[in-house]
C-alpha positions as a LaTeX table, in Angstrom:
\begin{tabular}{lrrr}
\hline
Residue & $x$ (\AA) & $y$ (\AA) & $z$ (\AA) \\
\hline
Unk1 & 120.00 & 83.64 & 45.06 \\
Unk2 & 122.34 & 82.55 & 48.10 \\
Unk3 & 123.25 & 79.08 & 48.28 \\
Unk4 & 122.90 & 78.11 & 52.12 \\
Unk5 & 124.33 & 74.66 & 53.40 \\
Unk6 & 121.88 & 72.33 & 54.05 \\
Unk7 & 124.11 & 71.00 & 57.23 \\
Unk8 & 124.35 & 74.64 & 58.66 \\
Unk9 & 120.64 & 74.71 & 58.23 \\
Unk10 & 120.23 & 71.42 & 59.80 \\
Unk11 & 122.73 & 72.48 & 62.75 \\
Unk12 & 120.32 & 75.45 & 63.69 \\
Unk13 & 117.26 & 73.37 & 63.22 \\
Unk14 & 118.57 & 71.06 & 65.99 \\
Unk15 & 120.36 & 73.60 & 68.23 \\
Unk16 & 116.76 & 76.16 & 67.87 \\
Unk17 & 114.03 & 73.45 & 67.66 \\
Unk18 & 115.54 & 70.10 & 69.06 \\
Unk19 & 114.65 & 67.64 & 66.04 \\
Unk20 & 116.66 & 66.82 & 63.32 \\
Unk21 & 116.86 & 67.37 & 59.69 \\
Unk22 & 117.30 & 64.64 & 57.23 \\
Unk23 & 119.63 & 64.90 & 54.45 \\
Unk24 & 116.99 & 65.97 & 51.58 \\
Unk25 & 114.77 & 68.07 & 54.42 \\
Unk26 & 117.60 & 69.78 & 55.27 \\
Unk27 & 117.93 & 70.59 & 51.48 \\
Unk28 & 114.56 & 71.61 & 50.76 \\
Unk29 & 114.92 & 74.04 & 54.29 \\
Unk30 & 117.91 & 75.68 & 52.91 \\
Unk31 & 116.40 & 76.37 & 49.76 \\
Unk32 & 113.12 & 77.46 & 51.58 \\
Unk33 & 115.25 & 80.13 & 53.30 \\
Unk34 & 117.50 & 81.71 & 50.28 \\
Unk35 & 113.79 & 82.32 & 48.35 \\
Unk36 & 112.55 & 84.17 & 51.29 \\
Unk37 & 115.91 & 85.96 & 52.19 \\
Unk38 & 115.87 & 86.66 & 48.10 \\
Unk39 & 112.41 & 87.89 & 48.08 \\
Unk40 & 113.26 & 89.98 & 51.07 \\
Unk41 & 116.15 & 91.64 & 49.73 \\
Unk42 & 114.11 & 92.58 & 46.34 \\
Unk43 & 111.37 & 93.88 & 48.73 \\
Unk44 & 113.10 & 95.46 & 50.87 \\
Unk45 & 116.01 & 97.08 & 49.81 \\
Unk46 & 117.03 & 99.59 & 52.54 \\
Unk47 & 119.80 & 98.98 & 54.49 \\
Unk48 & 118.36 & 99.24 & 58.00 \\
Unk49 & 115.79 & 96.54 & 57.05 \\
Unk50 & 116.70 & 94.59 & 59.29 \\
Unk51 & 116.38 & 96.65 & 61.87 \\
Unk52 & 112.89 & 99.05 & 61.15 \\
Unk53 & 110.01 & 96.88 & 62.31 \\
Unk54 & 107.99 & 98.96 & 60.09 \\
Unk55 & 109.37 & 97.63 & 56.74 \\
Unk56 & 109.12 & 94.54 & 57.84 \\
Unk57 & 105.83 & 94.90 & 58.36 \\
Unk58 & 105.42 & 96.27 & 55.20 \\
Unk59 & 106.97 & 93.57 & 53.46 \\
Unk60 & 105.04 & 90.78 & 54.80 \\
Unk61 & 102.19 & 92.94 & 53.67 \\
Unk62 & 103.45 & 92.85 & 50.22 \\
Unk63 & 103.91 & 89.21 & 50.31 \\
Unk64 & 100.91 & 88.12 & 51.63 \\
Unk65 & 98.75 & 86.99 & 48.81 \\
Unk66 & 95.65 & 89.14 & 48.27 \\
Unk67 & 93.10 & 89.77 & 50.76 \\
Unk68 & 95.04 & 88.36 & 53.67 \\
\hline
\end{tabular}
């Protein structure tokens, strides 16, 4: 898994949203976002993810826990 930085995480947090990030939610955020980037990449391995609306559609089908 991708280790993010918690303060880059924290920058776009405040730049996006306008609050700020303490030092262990900041943390906890970055490691939020390298287990869904992780799960995304197993998911998803195509190289146009990214860009194909329809996988990602897909894949937050296959994620979503059953009967959702």
């Amino acid at each position: 898994m991708t280790r993010l930085d918690p303060g880059h995480i924290a920058a776009l947090v405040h730049e996006l949203h306008g609050y700020s990030l303490d030092a262990a939610g900041a943390v906890r955020a970055a490691a939020m976002v390298a287990g869904i980037s992780a799960a995304l990449e197993t998911l998803a391995a195509e190289p146009q993810f990214h860009e194909e609306p329809a996988n990602f559609a897909a894949t937050l089908v296959a994620l979503a826990p059953e009967g959702d």
